[in-house]
C-alpha positions as CSV (number, residue, x, y, z in Angstrom):
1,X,-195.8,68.5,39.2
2,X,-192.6,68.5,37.2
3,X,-189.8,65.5,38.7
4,X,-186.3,65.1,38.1
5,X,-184.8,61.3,39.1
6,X,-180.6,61.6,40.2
7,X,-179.8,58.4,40.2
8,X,-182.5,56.9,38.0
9,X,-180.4,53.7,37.0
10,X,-180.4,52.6,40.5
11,X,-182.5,50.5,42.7
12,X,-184.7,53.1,44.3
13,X,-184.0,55.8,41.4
14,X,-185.8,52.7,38.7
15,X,-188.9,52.2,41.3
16,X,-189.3,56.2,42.0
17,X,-189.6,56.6,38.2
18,X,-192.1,53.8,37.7
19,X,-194.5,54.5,40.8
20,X,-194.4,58.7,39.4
21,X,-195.2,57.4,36.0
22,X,-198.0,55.6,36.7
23,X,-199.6,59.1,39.2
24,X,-201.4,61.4,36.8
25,X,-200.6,64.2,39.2
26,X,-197.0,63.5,38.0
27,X,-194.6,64.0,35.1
28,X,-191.2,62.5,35.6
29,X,-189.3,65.3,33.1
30,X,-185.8,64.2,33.5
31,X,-184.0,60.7,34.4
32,X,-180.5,60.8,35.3
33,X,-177.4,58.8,35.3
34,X,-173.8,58.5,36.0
35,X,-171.9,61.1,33.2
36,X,-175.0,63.0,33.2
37,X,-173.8,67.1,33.6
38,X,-176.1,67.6,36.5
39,X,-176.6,71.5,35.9
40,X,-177.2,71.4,32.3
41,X,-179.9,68.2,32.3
42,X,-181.4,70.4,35.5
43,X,-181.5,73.1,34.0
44,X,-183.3,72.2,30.8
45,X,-185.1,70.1,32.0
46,X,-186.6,72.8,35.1
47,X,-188.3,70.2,37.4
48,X,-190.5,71.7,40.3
49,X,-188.4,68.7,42.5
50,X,-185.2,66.6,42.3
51,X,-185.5,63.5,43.7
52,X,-181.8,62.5,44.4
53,X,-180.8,58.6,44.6
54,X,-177.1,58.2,44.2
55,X,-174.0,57.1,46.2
56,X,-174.0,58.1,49.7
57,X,-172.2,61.2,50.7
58,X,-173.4,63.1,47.1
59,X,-176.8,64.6,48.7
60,X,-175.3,67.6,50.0
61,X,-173.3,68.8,46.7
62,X,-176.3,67.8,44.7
63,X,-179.1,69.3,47.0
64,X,-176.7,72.8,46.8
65,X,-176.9,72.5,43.4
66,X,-180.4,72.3,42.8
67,X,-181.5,75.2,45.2
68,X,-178.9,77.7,43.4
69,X,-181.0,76.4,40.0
70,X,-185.0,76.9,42.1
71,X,-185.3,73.5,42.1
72,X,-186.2,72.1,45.4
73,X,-184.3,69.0,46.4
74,X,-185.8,65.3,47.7
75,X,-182.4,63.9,49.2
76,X,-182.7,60.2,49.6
77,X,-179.3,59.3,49.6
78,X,-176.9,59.1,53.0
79,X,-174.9,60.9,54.0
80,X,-176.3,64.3,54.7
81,X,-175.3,65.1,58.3
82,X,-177.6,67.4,60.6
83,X,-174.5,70.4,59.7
84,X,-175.1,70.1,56.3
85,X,-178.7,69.7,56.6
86,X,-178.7,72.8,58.5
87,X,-176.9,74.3,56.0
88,X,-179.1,73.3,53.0
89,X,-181.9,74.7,55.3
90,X,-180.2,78.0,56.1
91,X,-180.1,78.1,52.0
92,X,-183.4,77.3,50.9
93,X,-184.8,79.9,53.1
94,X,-182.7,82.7,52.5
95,X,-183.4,81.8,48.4
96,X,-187.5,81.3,49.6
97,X,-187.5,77.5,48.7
98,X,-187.9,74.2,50.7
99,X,-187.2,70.5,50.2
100,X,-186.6,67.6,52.4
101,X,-183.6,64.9,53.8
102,X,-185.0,61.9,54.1
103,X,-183.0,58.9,55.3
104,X,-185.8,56.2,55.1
105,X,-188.8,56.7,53.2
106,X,-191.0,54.4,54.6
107,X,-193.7,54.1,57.0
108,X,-192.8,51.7,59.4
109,X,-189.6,53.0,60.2
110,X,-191.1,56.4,60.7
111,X,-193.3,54.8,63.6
112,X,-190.4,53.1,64.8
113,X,-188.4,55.8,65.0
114,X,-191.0,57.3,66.8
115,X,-191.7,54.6,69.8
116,X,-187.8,54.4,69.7
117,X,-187.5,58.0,70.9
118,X,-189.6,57.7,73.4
119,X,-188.3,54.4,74.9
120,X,-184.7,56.2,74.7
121,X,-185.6,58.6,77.2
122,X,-186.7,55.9,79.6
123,X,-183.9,53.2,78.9
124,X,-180.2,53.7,79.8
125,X,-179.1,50.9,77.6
126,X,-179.8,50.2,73.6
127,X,-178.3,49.2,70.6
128,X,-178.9,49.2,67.2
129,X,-178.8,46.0,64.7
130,X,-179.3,47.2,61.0
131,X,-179.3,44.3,58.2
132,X,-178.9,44.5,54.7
133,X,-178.7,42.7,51.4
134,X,-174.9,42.3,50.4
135,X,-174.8,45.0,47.8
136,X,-174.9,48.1,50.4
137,X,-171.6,49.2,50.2
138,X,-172.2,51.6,53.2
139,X,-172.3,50.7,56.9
140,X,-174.0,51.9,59.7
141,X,-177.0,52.5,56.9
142,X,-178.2,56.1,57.0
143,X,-181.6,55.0,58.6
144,X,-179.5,53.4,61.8
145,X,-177.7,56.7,62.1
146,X,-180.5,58.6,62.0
147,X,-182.2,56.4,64.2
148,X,-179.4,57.1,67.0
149,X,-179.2,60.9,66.0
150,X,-183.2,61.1,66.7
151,X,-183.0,58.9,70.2
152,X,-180.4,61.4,71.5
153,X,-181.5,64.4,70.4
154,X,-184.9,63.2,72.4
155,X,-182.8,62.5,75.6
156,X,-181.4,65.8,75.0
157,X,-177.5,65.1,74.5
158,X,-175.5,66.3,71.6
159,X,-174.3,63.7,69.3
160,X,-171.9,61.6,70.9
161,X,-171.0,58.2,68.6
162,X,-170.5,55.0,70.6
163,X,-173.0,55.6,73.1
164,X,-175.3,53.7,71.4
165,X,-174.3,51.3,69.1
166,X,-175.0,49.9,66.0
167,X,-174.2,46.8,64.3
168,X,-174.5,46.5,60.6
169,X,-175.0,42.4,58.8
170,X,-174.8,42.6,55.2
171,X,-175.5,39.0,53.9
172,X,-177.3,38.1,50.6
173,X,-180.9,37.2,51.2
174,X,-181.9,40.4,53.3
175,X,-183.3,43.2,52.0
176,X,-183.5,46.0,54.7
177,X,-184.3,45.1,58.4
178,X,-183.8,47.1,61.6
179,X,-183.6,46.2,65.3
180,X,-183.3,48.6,68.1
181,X,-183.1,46.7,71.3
182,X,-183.6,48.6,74.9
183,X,-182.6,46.7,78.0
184,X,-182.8,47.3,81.8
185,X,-182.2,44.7,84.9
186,X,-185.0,42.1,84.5
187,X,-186.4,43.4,81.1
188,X,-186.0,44.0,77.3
189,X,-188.3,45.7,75.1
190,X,-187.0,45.2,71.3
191,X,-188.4,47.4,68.3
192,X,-188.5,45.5,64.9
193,X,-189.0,46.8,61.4
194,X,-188.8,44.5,57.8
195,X,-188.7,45.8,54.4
196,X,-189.1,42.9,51.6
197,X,-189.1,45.4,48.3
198,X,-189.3,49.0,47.5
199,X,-192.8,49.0,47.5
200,X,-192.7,49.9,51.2
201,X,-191.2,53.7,50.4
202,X,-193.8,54.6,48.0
203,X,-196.3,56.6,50.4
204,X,-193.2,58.2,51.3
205,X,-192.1,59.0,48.3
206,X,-195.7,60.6,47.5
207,X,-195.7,62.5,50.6
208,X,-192.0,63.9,50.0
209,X,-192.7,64.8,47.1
210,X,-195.7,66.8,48.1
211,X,-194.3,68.4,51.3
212,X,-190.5,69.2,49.5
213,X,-193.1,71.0,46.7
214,X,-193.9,73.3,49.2
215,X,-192.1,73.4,52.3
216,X,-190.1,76.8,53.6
217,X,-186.9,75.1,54.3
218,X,-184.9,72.2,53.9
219,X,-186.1,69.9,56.6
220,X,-185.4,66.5,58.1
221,X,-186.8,62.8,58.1
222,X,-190.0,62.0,56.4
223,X,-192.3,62.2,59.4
224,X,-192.6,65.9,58.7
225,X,-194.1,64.7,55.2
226,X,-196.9,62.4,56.5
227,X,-197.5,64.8,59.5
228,X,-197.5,67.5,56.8
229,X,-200.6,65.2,54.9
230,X,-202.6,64.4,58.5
231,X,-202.6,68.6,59.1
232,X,-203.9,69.5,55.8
């Protein structure tokens, strides 16, 4: 499978391009930067998928760019609300393509997100602690927003900011660490994931990958990749 890395100088972008290089299944055909010309690097280079890593609030632009070349976009980059991912969907389909939004890559937070939508429809009360090493420039993190956007939607309201809270740290030491905390009168139940390197995305990374490669529609979150890997 052909792979384009956006973003390949960064944190994540670096590590995507080593873990792809080292899968024979793989071949990373394009790494780019900042001052790259997006559509002409695309479109030489014609990967299967683009794998976008760069400054938050990009993924949509990018992710429009790459369906109107056939390429089918990985978007791991914040910033990508549920309109513009239902745009990007609407898109994909109506070109017969796919790919995949994914504000968190790994596993644990997918399972956390999980229990965390189910406790949201039992517990009134929660808030949301997201920390992070001091070089994040954005805050909430698009995993703690999607967090909130998944507990809603599973207590059925529309989105509504405020109504549960999120708290971002950004302190040097940390890497990338969330707390959703439920409370009720007598009781607490607290949900904890910890992320100590990037090693932690890559079996998300492999299964978005796989799942954008083939997907009808741009879809959300990478549970849909790993439940995508348990059906077939």
């Amino acid at each position: 499978m052909r792979i384009a890395v956006i973003g390949a100088s960064g944190r994540l972008g670096r590590f995507a391009c080593e873990l792809f290089d080292k899968e024979p299944t793989f071949d990373v055909v394009a790494r780019l930067g900042r001052g790259d010309d997006l559509r002409a690097a695309l479109s030489l280079a014609a990967p299967d998928v683009a794998l976008d890593f760069t400054h938050a609030g990009l993924g949509f632009a990018h992710a429009t760019l790459m369906l109107a070349l056939g390429i089918r976009p990985l978007i791991g980059t914040s910033g990508v609300s549920l309109e513009d991912n239902s745009r990007l969907d609407e898109t994909a389909r109506e070109l017969g393509l796919g790919g995949l939004v994914v504000p968190n890559f790994s596993l644990g937070m997918c399972l956390l997100q999980r229990a965390a939508n189910e406790a949201a429809r039992l517990y009134a009360k929660c808030e949301i602690v997201e920390m992070h090493h001091d070089r994040k420039k954005d805050a909430p993190s698009g995993t703690a927003l999607d967090t909130a956007e998944r507990m809603r939607a599973s207590r059925g309201q529309n989105e509504s900011p405020g109504d549960i809270p999120i708290h971002s740290v950004r302190l040097p030491g940390l890497y990338a660490h969330q707390v959703v905390m439920f409370g009720a009168a007598g009781e607490s139940y607290t949900l904890r994931h910890d992320m100590h390197g990037p090693e932690g995305f890559s079996a998300g990374l492999r299964a978005g990958v796989r799942y954008a490669a083939r997907a009808e529609g741009v879809g959300r979150g990478i549970a849909l990749a790993f439940e995508a890997l348990d059906a077939g």
